[in-house]
LONU-187950 format. One record per residue (C-alpha): residue in one letter; x, y, z. Coordinates in steps of 0.02 Angstrom, whole numbers, plus 50000, padded with zeros to 5 digits. Layout:
aXYZ/...
***
This chain:
x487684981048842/x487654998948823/x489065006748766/x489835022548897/x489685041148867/x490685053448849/x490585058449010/x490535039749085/x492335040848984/x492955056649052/x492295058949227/x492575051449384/x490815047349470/x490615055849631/x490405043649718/x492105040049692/x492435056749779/x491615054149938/x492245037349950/x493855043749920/x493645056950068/x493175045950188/x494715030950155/x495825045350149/x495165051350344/x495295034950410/x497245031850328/x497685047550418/x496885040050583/x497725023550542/x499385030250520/x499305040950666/x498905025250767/x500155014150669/x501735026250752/x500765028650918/x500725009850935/x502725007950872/x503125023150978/x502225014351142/x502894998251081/x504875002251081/x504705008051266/x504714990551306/x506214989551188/x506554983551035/x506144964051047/x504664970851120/x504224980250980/x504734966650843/x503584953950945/x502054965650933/x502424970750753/x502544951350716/x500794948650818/x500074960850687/x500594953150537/x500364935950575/x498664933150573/x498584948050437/x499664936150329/x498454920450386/x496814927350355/x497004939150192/x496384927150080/x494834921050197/x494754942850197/x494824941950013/x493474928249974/x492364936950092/x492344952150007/x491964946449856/x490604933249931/x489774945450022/x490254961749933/x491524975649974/x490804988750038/x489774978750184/x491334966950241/x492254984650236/x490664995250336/x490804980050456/x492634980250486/x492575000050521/x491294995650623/x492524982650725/x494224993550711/x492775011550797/x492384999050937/x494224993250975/x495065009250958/x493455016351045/x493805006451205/x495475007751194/x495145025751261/x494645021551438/x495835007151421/x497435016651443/x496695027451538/x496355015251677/x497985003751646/x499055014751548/x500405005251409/x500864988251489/x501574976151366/x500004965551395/x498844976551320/x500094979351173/x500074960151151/x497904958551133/x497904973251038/x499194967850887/x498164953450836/x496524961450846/x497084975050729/x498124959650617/x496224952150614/x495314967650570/x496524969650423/x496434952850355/x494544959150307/x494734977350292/x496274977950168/x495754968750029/x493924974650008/x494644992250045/x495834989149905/x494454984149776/x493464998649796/x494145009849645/x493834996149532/x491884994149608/x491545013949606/x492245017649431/x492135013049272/x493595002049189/x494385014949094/x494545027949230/x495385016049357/x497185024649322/x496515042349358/x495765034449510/x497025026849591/x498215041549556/x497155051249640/x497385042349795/x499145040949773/x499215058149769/x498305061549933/x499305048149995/x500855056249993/x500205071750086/x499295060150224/x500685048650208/x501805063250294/x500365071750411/x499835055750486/x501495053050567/x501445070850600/x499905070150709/x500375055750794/x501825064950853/x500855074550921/x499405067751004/x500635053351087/x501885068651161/x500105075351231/x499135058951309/x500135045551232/x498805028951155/x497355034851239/x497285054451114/x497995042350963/x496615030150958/x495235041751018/x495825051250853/x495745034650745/x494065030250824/x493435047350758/x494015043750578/x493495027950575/x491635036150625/x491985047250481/x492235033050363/x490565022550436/x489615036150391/x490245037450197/x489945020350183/x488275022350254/x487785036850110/x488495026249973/x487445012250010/x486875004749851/x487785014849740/x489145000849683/x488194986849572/x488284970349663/x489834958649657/x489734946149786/x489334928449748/x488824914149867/x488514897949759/x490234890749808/x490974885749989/x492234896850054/x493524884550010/x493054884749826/x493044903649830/x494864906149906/x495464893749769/x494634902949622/x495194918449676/x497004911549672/x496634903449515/x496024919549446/x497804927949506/x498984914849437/x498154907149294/x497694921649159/x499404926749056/x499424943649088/x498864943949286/x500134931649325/x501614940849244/x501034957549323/x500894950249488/x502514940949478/x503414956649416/x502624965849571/x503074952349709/x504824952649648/x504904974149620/x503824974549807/x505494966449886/x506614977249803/x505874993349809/x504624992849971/x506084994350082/x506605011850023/x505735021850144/x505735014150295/x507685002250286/x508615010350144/x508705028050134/x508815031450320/x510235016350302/x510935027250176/x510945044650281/x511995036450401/x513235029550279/x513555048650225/x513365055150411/x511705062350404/x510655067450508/x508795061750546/x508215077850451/x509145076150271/x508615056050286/x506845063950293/x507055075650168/x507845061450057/x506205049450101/x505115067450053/x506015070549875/x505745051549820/x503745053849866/x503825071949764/x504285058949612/x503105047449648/x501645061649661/x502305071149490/x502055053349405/x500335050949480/x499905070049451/x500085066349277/x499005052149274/x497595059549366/x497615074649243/x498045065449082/x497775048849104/x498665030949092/x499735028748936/x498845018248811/x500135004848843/x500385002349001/x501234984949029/x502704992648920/x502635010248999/x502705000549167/x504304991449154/x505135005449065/x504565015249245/x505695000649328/x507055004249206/x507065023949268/x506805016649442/x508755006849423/x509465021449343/x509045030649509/x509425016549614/x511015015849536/x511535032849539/x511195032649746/x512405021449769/x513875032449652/x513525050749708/x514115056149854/x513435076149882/x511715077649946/x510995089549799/x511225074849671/x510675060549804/x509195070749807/x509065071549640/x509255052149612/x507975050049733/x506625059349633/x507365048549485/x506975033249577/x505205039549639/x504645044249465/x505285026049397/x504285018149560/x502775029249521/x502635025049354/x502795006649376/x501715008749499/x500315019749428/x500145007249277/x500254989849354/x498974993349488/x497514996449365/x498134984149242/x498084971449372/x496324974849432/x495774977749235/x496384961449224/x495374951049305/x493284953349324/x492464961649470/x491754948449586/x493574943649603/x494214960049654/x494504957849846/x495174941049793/x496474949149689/x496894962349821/x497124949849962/x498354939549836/x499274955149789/x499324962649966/x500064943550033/x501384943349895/x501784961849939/x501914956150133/x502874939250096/x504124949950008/x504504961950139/x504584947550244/x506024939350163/x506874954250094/x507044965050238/x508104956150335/x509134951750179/x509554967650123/x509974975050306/x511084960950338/x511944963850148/x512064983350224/x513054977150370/x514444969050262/x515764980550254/x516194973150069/x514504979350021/x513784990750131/x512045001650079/x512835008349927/x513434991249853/x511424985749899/x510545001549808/x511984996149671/x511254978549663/x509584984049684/x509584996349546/x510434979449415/x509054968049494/x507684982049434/x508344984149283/x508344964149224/x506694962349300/x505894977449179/x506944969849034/x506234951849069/x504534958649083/x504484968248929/x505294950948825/x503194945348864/x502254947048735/x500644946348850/x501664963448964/x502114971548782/x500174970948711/x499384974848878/x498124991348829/x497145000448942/x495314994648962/
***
């Protein structure tokens, strides 16, 4: 095998970049039509809204690992060309749709598990496209780079669906999505043949799903990354969405300083990931990782002992640059770790965990916020000691400790 270049080394192909474009385009259409969906949902009221969120993940949760082993069987980028293909023509009709019917519950109901379907497929080879469009070594810089897009979209996505649901409601959200998911066909459509293929079909589909899980669980070092993750994902994927605002309203804040809390935590996040994209991963990763969830519990902890917003703010950037740099290492360590024909495998393992975890957590820690022994500050206190013994136990493996990046 030949042995890269310099510039193999130091450059991102660009095909990465136009890849890149494109999933960015369609995550601001999917975002948009994530909150137009909740937003149209909740007018029905709230078990409404839990019912259709639960009709989404369910057969999301199902299917990820069938999504997974068909990725890899039949390679990424055509199970991901097809599934844009699927999500255009739902979102597509869904245009006339609510014009014609407007936002009865019914239509809610069919249109959850389509989009739970779609996912199943779309997520995982999605996922495992970094890994398939760059070389080994440049994975980190990748991924940051999307991180740091992310953030921006992250916030402009709900943004625009703000506004195109105050102007026609569904019907301007999903035309929107249907337009980025056009966007994305026709990336995938230029970078046809440009990623090496990965997909094998000498095994049944059975066979696959259990190889890919084998693949997960049975090396060393991608079993303790992914069972640091599932734990962490528990802990820390709440933040945004349960915690934080949870948190505002403990101190008597308004919906604006919860938002500006959620904004400073993804400013630490993005300085982490900034640094990654311009510099690089740190040659030891596992290590640098866990010490990211150590800086992660010092912030956790210091949200729930300071009361005045400037240095709640400032424990929230604390926290985000612990989460980004946990997070920024263990992603491409994870998909280092394993070959690529198993890539959408591993995402659809990693994305389940991730889902399982918010599944059981959630509840948990909102119903530990409700105790009036506890409340949110005694749960970011326990959250921030969890974090911390979870980086500690992880660095005490030796397999974590002499992880190096590829």
């Amino acid at each position: 095998m030949t042995p890269p270049t310099d510039s193999d080394t130091q450059r991102i192909p660009v095909r990465y970049w136009i890849w890149l474009f494109g999933a960015l385009v369609s995550l601001l259409g999917d975002l948009t039509m994530t909150f137009a969906i909740g937003w149209s949902a909740t007018r029905h009221g709230g078990g409404v809204a839990g019912l259709i969120l639960l009709l989404a993940a369910a057969p999301r949760a199902v299917l990820l690992l069938i999504g997974g082993a068909v990725g890899d069987r039949y390679g990424a980028p055509r199970v991901l060309l097809v599934s844009c293909v699927a999500m255009f023509l739902v979102t597509a009709a869904l245009v006339p749709a609510t014009r014609a019917v407007g936002e009865p519950i019914w239509l809610l109901v069919v249109l959850a598990p389509v989009v739970g379907i779609i996912d199943a497929f779309f997520l995982p080879s999605s996922r495992s496209m970094p890994r398939l469009l760059v070389p080994a070594e440049q994975v980190p810089r990748a991924l940051a780079s999307f991180q740091v897009a992310g953030v921006v979209f992250a916030v402009s996505g709900t943004a625009v669906g703000g506004v195109l649901v105050n102007w026609t409601g569904l019907s301007a959200a999903a035309g929107f999505d249907a337009i980025t998911f056009g966007v994305m066909i026709v990336v995938l459509y230029l970078l046809r043949g440009t990623t090496a293929p990965h997909g094998s079909r000498t095994t049944t589909m059975f066979r696959s799903i259990v190889d890919g899980v084998r693949a997960a669980f049975v090396r060393p070092l991608t079993r303790a990354l992914l069972i640091t993750m599932t734990i962490a994902a528990g802990l820390l994927m709440p933040m945004d969405a349960l915690l934080l605002p949870l948190l505002a309203r403990d101190h008597h804040w308004d919906a604006k300083t919860a938002a500006i809390l959620i904004a400073t935590r993804s400013i630490g996040v993005g300085v982490v990931s900034i640094r990654i994209l311009m510099r690089g991963a740190f040659q030891r990763p596992g290590v640098v990782a866990m010490l990211g969830l150590l800086l992660a519990a010092v912030g956790f902890i210091g949200l729930s002992q300071v009361a005045p917003l400037p240095l709640t703010i400032a424990a929230a950037v604390i926290s985000g640059i612990g989460v980004g740099t946990f997070t920024g290492h263990v992603l491409p360590l994870l998909m280092n770790s394993v070959e690529r024909e198993y890539q959408s495998r591993l995402q659809s393992v990693i994305v389940l965990c991730q889902s399982l975890a918010l599944v059981v957590m959630n509840p948990i820690l909102g119903s530990l916020a409700d105790v009036e022994s506890i409340r949110i500050t005694g749960v970011c206190l326990g959250i921030g000691v969890a974090i911390a013994l979870i980086g500690l136990v992880a660095l005490s493996r030796p397999v974590i400790r002499s992880a190096r990046v590829a």
